[in-house]
C-alpha positions as CSV (number, residue, x, y, z in Angstrom):
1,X,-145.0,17.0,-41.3
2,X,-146.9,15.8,-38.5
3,X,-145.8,12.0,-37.4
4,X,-148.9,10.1,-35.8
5,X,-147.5,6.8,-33.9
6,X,-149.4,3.8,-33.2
7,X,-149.1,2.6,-29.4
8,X,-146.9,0.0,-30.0
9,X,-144.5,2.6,-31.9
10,X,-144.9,4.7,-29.1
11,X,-144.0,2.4,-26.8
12,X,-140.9,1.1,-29.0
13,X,-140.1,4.8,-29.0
14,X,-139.8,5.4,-25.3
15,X,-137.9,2.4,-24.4
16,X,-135.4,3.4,-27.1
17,X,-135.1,6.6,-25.7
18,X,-134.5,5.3,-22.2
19,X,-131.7,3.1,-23.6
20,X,-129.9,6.3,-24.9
21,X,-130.6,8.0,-21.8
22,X,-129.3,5.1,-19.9
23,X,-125.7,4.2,-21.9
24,X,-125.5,8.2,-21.4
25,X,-125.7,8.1,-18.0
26,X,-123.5,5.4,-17.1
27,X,-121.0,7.1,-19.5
28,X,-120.3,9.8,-17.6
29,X,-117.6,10.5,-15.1
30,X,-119.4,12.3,-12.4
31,X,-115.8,12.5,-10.5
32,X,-114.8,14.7,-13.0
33,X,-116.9,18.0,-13.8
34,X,-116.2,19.6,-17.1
35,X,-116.1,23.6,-15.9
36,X,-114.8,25.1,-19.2
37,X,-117.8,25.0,-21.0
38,X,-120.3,27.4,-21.3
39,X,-123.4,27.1,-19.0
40,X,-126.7,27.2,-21.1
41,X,-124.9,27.0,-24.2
42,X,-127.4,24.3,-26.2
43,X,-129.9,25.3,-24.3
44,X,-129.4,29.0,-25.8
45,X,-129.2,27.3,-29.4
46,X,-132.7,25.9,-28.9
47,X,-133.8,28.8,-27.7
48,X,-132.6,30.9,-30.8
49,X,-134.5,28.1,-32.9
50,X,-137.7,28.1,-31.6
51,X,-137.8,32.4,-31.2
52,X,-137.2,32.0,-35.5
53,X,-140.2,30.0,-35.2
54,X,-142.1,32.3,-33.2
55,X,-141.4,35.4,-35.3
56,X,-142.3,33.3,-38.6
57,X,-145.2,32.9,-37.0
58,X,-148.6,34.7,-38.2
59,X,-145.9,37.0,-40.2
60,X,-148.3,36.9,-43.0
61,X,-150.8,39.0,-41.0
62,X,-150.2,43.4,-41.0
63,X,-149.9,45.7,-38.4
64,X,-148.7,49.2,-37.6
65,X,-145.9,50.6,-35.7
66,X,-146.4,53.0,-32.9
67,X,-144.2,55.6,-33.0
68,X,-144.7,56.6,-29.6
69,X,-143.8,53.1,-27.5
70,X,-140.8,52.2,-30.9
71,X,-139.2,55.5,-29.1
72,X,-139.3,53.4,-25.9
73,X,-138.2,50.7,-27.2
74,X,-135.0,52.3,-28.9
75,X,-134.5,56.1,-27.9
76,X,-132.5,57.8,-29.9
77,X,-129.3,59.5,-27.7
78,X,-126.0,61.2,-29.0
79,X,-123.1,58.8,-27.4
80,X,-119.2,59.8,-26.6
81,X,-117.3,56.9,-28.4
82,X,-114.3,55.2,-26.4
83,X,-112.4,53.9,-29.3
84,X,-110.6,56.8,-30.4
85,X,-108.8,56.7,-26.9
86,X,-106.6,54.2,-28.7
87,X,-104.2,54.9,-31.6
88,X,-105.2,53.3,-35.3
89,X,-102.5,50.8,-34.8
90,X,-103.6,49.4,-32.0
91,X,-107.0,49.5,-31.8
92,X,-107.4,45.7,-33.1
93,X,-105.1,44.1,-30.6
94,X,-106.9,46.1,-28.1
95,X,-110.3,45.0,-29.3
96,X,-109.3,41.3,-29.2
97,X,-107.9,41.1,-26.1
98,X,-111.5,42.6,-25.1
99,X,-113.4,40.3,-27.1
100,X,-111.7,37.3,-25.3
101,X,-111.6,38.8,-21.4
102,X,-115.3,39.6,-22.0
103,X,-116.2,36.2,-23.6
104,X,-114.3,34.5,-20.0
105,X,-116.3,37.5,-18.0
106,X,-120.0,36.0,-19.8
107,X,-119.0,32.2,-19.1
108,X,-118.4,32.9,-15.7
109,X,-121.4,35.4,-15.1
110,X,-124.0,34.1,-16.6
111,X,-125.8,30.7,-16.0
112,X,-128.7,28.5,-17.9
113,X,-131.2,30.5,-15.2
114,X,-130.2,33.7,-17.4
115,X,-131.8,32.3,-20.9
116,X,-135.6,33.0,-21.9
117,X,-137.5,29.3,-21.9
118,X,-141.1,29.6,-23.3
119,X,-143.3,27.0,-21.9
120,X,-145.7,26.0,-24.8
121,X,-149.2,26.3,-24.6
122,X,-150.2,23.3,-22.0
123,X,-152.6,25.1,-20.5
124,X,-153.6,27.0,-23.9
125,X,-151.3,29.7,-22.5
126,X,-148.2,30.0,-23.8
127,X,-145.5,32.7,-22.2
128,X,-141.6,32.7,-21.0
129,X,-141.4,30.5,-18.1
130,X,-137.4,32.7,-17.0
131,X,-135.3,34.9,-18.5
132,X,-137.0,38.3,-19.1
133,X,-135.1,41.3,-17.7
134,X,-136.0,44.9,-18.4
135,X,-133.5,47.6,-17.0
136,X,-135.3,49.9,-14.4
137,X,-137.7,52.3,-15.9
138,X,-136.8,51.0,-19.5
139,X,-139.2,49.0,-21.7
140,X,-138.9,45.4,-23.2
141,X,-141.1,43.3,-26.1
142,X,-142.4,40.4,-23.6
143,X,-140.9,37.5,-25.6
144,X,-143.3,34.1,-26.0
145,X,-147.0,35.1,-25.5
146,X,-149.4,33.0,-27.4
147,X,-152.9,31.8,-26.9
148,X,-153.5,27.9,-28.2
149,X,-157.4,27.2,-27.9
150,X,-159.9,25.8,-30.6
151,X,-161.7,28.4,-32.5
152,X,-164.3,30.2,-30.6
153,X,-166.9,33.5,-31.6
154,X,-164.4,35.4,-29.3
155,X,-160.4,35.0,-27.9
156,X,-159.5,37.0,-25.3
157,X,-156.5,37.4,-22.6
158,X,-155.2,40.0,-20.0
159,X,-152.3,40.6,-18.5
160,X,-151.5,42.3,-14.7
161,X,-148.4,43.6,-12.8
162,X,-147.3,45.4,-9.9
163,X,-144.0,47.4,-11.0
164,X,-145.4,48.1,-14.5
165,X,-147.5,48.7,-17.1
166,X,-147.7,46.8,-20.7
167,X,-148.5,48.7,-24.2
168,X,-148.2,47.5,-27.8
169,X,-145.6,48.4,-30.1
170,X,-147.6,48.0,-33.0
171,X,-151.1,47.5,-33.7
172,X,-153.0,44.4,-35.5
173,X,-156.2,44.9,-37.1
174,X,-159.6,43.7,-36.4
175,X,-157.8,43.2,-32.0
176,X,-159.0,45.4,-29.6
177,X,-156.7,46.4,-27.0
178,X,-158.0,47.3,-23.7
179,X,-155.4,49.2,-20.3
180,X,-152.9,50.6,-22.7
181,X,-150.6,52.5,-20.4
182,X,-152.0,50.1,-17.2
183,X,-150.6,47.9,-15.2
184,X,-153.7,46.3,-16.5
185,X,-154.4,45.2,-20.4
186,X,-156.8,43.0,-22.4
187,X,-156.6,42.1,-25.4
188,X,-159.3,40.4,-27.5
189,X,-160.2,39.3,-31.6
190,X,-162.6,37.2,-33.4
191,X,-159.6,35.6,-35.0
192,X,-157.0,33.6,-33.2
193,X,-153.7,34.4,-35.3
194,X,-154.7,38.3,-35.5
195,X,-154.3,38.0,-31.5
196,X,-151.5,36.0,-31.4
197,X,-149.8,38.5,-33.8
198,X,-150.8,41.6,-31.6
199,X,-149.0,39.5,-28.5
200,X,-145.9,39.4,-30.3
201,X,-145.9,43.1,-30.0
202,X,-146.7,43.4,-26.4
203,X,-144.5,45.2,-24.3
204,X,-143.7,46.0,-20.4
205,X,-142.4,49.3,-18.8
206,X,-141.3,49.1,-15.6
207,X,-142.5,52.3,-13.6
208,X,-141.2,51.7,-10.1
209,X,-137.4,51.8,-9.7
210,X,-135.2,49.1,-7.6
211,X,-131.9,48.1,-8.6
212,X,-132.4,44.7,-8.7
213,X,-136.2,42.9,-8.0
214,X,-138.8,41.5,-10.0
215,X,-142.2,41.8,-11.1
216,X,-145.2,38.9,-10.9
217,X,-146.8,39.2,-14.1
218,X,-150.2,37.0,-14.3
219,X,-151.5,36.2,-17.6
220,X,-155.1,34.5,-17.8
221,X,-157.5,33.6,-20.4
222,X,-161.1,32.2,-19.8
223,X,-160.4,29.8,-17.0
224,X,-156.9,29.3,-17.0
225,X,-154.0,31.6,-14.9
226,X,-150.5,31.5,-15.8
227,X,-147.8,33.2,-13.8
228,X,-144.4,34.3,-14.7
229,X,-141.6,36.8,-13.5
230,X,-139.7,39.8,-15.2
231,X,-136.3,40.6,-13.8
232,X,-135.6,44.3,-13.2
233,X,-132.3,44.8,-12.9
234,X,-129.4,47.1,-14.4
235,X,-127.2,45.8,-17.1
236,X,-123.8,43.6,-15.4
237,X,-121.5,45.9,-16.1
238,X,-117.9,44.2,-16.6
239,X,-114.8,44.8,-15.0
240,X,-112.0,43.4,-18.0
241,X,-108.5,43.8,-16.5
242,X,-106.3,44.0,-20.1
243,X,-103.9,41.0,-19.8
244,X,-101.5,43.2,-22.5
245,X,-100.3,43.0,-25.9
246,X,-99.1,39.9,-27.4
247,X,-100.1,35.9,-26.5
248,X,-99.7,34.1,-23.5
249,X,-99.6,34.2,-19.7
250,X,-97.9,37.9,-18.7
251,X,-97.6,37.1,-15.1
252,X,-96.5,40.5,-13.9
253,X,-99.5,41.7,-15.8
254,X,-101.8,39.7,-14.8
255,X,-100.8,38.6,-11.0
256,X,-100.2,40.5,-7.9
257,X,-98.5,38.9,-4.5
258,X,-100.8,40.0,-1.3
259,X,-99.4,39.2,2.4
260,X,-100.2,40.7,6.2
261,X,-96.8,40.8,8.1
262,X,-96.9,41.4,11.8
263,X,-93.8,41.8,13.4
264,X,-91.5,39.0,11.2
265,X,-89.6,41.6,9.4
266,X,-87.2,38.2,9.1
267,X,-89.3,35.7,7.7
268,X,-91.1,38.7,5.6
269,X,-87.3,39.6,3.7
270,X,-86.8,35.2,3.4
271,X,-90.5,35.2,1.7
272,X,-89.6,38.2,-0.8
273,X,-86.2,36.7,-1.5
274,X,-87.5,33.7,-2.5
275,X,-90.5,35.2,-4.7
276,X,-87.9,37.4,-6.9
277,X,-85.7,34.2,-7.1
278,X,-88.8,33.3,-9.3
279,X,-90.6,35.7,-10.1
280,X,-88.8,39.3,-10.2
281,X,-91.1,41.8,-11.4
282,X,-94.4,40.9,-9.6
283,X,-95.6,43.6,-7.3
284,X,-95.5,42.8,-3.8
285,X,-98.3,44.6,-1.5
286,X,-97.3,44.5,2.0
287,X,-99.6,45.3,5.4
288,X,-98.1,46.1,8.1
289,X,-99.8,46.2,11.9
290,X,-96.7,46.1,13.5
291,X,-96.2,48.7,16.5
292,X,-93.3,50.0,15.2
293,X,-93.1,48.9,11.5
294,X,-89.8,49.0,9.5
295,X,-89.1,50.0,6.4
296,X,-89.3,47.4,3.6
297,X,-88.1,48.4,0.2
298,X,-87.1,47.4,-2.8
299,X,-88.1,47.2,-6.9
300,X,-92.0,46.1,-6.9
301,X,-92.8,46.2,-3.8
302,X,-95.8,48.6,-1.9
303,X,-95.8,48.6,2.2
304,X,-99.0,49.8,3.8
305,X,-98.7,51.0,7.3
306,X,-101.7,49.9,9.4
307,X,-102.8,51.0,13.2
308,X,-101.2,48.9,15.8
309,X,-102.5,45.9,15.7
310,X,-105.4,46.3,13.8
311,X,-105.7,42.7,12.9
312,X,-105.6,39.8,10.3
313,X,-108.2,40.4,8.4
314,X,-108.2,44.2,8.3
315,X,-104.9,43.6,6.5
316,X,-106.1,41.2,4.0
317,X,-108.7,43.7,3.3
318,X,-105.6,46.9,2.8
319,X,-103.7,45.1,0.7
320,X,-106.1,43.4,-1.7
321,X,-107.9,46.8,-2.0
322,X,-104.5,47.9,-3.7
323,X,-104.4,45.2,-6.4
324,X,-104.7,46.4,-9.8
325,X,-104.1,43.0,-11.5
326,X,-106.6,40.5,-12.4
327,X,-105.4,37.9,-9.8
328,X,-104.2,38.5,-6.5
329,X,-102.0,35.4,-4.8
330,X,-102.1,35.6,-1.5
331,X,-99.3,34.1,0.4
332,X,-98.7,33.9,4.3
333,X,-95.2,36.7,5.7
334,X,-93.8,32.8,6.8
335,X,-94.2,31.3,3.2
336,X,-91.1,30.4,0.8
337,X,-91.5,30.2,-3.0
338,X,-89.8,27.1,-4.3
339,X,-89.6,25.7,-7.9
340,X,-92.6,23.7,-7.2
341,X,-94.8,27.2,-6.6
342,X,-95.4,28.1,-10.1
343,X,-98.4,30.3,-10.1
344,X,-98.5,30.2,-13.7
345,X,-100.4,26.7,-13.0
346,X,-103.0,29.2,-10.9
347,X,-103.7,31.2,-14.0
348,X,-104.3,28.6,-16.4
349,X,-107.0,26.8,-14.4
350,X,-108.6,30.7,-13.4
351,X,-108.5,31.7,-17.0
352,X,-109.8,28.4,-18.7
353,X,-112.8,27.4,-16.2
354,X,-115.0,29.3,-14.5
355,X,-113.1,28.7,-11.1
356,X,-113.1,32.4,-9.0
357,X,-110.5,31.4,-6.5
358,X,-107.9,28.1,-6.7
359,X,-105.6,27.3,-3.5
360,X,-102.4,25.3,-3.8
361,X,-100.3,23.1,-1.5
362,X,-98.1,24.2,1.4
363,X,-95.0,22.1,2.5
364,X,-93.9,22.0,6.1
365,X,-90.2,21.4,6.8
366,X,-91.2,18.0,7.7
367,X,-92.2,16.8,4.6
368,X,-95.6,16.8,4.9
369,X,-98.0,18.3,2.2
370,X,-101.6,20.0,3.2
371,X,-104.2,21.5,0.8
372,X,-107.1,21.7,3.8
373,X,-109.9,21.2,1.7
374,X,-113.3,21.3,3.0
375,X,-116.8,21.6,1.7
376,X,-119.4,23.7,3.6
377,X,-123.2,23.3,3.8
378,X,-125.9,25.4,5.8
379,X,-129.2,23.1,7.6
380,X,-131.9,25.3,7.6
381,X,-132.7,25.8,11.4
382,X,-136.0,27.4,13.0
383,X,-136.3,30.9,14.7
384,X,-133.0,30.3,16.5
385,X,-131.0,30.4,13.4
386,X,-129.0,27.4,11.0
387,X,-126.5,25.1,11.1
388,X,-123.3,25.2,9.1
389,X,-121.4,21.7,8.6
390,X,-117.7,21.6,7.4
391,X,-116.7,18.4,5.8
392,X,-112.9,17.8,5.6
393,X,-112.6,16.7,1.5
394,X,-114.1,17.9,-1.8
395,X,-117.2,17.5,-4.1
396,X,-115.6,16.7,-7.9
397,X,-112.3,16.7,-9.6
398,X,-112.1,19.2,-12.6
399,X,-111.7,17.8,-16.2
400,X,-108.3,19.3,-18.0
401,X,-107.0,19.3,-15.1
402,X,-106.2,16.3,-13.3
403,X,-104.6,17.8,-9.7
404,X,-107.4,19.8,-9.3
405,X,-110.8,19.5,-7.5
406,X,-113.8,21.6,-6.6
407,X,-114.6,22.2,-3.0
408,X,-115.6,25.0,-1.0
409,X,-112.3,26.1,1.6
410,X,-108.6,25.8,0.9
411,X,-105.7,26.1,2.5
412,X,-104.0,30.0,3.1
413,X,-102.4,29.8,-0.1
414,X,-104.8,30.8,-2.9
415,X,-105.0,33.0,-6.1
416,X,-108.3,34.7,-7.0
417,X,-110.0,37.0,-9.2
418,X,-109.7,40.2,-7.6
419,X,-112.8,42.1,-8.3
420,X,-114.7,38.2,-6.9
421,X,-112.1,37.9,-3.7
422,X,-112.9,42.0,-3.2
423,X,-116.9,41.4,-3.7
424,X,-116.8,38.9,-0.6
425,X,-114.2,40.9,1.5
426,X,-112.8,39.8,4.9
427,X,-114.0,41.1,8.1
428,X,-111.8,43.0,10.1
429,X,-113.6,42.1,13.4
430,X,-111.1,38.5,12.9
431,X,-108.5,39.8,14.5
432,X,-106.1,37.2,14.6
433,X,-107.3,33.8,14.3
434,X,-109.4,33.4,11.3
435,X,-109.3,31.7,7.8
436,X,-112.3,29.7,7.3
437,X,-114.7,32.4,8.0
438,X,-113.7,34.3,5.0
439,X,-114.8,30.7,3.0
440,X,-118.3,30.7,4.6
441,X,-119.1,34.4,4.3
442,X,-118.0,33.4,0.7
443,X,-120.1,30.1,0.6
444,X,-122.3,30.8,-2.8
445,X,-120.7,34.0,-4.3
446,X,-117.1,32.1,-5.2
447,X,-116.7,29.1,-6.7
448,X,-113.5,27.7,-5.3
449,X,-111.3,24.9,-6.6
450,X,-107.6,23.3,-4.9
451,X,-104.8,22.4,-7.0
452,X,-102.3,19.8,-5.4
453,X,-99.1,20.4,-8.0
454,X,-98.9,24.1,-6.8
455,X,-96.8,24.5,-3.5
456,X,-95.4,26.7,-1.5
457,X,-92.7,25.6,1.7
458,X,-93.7,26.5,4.8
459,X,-91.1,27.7,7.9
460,X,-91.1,25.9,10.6
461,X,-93.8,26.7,13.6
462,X,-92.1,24.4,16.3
463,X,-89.4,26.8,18.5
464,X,-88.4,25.3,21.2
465,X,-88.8,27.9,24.4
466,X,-84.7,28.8,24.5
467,X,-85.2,29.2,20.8
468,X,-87.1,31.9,20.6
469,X,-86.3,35.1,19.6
470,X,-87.9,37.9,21.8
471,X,-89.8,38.6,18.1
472,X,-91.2,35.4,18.0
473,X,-92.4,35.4,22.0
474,X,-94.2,38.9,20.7
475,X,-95.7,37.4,17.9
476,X,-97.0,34.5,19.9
477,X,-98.7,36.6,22.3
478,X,-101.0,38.1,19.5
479,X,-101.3,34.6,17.3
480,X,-102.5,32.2,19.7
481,X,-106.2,32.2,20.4
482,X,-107.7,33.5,23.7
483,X,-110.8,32.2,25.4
484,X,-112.2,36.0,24.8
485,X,-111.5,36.0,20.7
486,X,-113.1,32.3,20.5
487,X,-116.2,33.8,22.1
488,X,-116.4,37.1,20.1
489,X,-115.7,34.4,17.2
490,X,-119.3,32.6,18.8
491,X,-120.9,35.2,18.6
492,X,-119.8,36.9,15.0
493,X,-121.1,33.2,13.6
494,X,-124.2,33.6,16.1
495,X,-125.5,37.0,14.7
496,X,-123.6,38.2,11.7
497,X,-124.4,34.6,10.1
498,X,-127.5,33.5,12.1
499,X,-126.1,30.2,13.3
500,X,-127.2,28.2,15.9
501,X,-125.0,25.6,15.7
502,X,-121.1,24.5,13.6
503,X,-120.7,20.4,13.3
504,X,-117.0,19.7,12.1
505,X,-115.1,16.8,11.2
């Protein structure tokens, strides 16, 4: 039923609705961001509505399948099955605990930018606005296309690409089709819905292969032009990490402790004490630039020998490559688990938002607490290159969790999705004084959070000169910054990042 308003009802109508919008507005907490939901997730809903609509569309009117492009569309293959790796009786724990990694994999890799929207016919041209993905060299039905014009002796539309050509997977009477196996195709009838039928069976085959690009497709009827894109990409992949049989938070499954050590053997043996006081069958991966490493053993624990001084973030990169788990926590060699560092905390806000990477608190012996959180923006510059800002704070607390907040840098005491903290990496030309570089060279892959109820105790970094061991005058030699690794810092951000400029405060 069509509802026809008069302009006063109209008018009533959009003031109501602005009322709604309003209350809404000023009923939300925009200091606290709900991440657990799923992005897109009513938008998807409407979407699924209005494709039933589509394909009830003109369903009254017959075609004919082509053989020849339905093969395209779904070859037929012989597939190896995975499932019978697994014995009967456990094949169905295994299968949920897969349903539910993947499900947290989807909500945090996919966004509302991923979901088809069709823009109606405004123009009269109706076609999907985002959304459409074909694999490379595979073929898709284009969702959405639709002519909406008055009747007319003759209806006609064409469509062009560049990395493609379009075909019909089944064939409409009295609509002639024009560029079948071109990058170029027209399609025309006497009758409006006969054409509009034949467009629902339109499909694209990309013919150029690239990983991941996307093709322009134009779409234009008599006097009107409409543009859209088609994503060519390969399928995501996922990379599930299985959490075990049985409910709940398996932290020796699902956690692994990173560190760098560098001559502090001593603090190194306080830090592992203190994390099997806690925690005693976590595995502990150990890198070690030391010149003359020593052994360090024990249940749990892997030591990876590194050149001579190879360098901080060289050794970040060693031992997260050899984490297994789902999480990696990394800690500093000079960190001491307490009872306040319960890393369970870290695994309940990773697993219930979409949060890749969640730092903690670190204590100093005097008392003082620091979570160093920061937020990070790039100025688009000219030909000389941007400028980054770093903003001491954070952008939004995180509902469910009320010690939490979202920013973009945290302190060096952080759990993270492995395969997300591996994707970013660290660059072992940071030698020795880096932290927040790994943060910017992350600024848009990982979305980071701080939690202030997770701490670690930190030992103390004041020695007075006659307090020094001969280790610790060693060690200082290599930590503190020289004028030569600030400039070869300068010029990393000037080239590898195309800066021109850094504002801090």
């Amino acid at each position: 039923m069509i509802m026809r308003f008069t302009h006063k009802a109209s008018a009533l109508a959009v003031v109501l609705f602005a009322a709604i919008l309003l209350s809404f507005w000023m009923s939300v907490d925009y200091r606290t961001v709900d991440l657990r939901s799923q992005p897109g997730s009513t938008l998807k809903k409407l979407f699924d509505q209005r494709v039933q609509l589509l394909q009830e569309s003109y369903s009254e009117i017959p075609f004919r399948i082509k053989e020849s492009v339905l093969g395209m569309l779904f070859p037929r293959v012989s597939a190896k099955v995975f499932h019978t790796a697994f014995q009967a009786s456990e094949l169905e724990e295994v299968k949920r605990r897969r349903a539910e990694e993947y499900q947290s994999f989807k909500k945090r890799s996919q966004s509302a930018a991923d979901f088809i929207i069709v823009a109606e016919a405004n123009s009269p041209l109706q076609y999907p606005t985002q959304g459409v993905k074909v694999q490379p060299k595979k073929t898709i039905l284009i969702p959405g296309l639709g002519l909406k014009e008055q009747p007319k002796k003759l209806h006609s539309v064409n469509l062009t690409s560049t990395l493609g050509i379009f075909d019909v997977a089944a064939e409409v009477e009295m609509v002639k089709v024009e560029g079948v196996g071109e990058k170029h195709i027209t399609l025309s009838s006497n009758f409006l819905p006969h054409l509009n039928r034949q467009l629902q069976f339109v499909t694209y085959t990309n013919t150029h292969f690239h990983p991941n690009t996307a093709d322009t497709v134009e779409f234009c009827t008599e006097g009107y032009t409409a543009v859209f894109t088609i994503k060519i990409r390969h399928s995501l992949i996922p990379k599930l990490y299985n959490p075990g049989s049985g409910r709940g938070y398996k932290i020796s499954k699902l956690v692994t402790i990173a560190t760098k050590t560098f001559l502090r053997y001593d603090k190194l043996q306080v830090l592992i004490d203190s994390i099997r006081q806690f925690y005693p069958t976590v595995t502990i991966v150990i890198a070690d630039d030391s010149e003359h490493p020593k052994p360090v053993t024990g249940p749990y624990i892997e030591h990876y020998i590194m050149p001579f001084g190879k360098g901080w973030f060289a050794g970040r990169n060693l031992a997260v490559s050899q984490v297994t788990t789902k999480y990696v926590l990394w800690v500093d060699d000079d960190f001491i688990f307490t009872s306040d560092t319960k890393i369970e905390k870290f695994v309940d806000v990773l697993e219930k938002t979409t949060l890749d990477l969640v730092g903690g608190a670190v204590r100093e012996v005097t008392g003082y607490t620091a979570t160093f959180r920061h937020t990070i923006s790039v100025e688009p510059g000219d030909e000389d290159g941007d400028c980054l800002h770093i903003r001491r704070g954070f952008h939004h607390g995180i509902q469910g969790f009320p010690n939490c907040v979202v920013s973009d840098a945290v302190i060096n005491f952080f759990m993270a999705r492995t395969d997300k903290i591996q994707q970013v990496g660290f660059d072992p030309q940071l030698v020795r004084i880096a932290h927040l570089e790994f943060f910017i060279d992350a600024l848009g892959v990982l979305h980071v959070g701080s939690c202030n109820d997770v701490i670690v105790s930190h030992t103390s970094k004041i020695k007075l000169p006659w307090g020094q061991s001969e280790t610790d005058k060693a060690y200082a030699k290599f930590r503190e910054p020289s004028t030569t690794t600030q400039v070869a810092q300068d010029r990393l951000f000037y080239f590898k990042n195309r800066l021109q400029c850094l504002t801090y405060k």
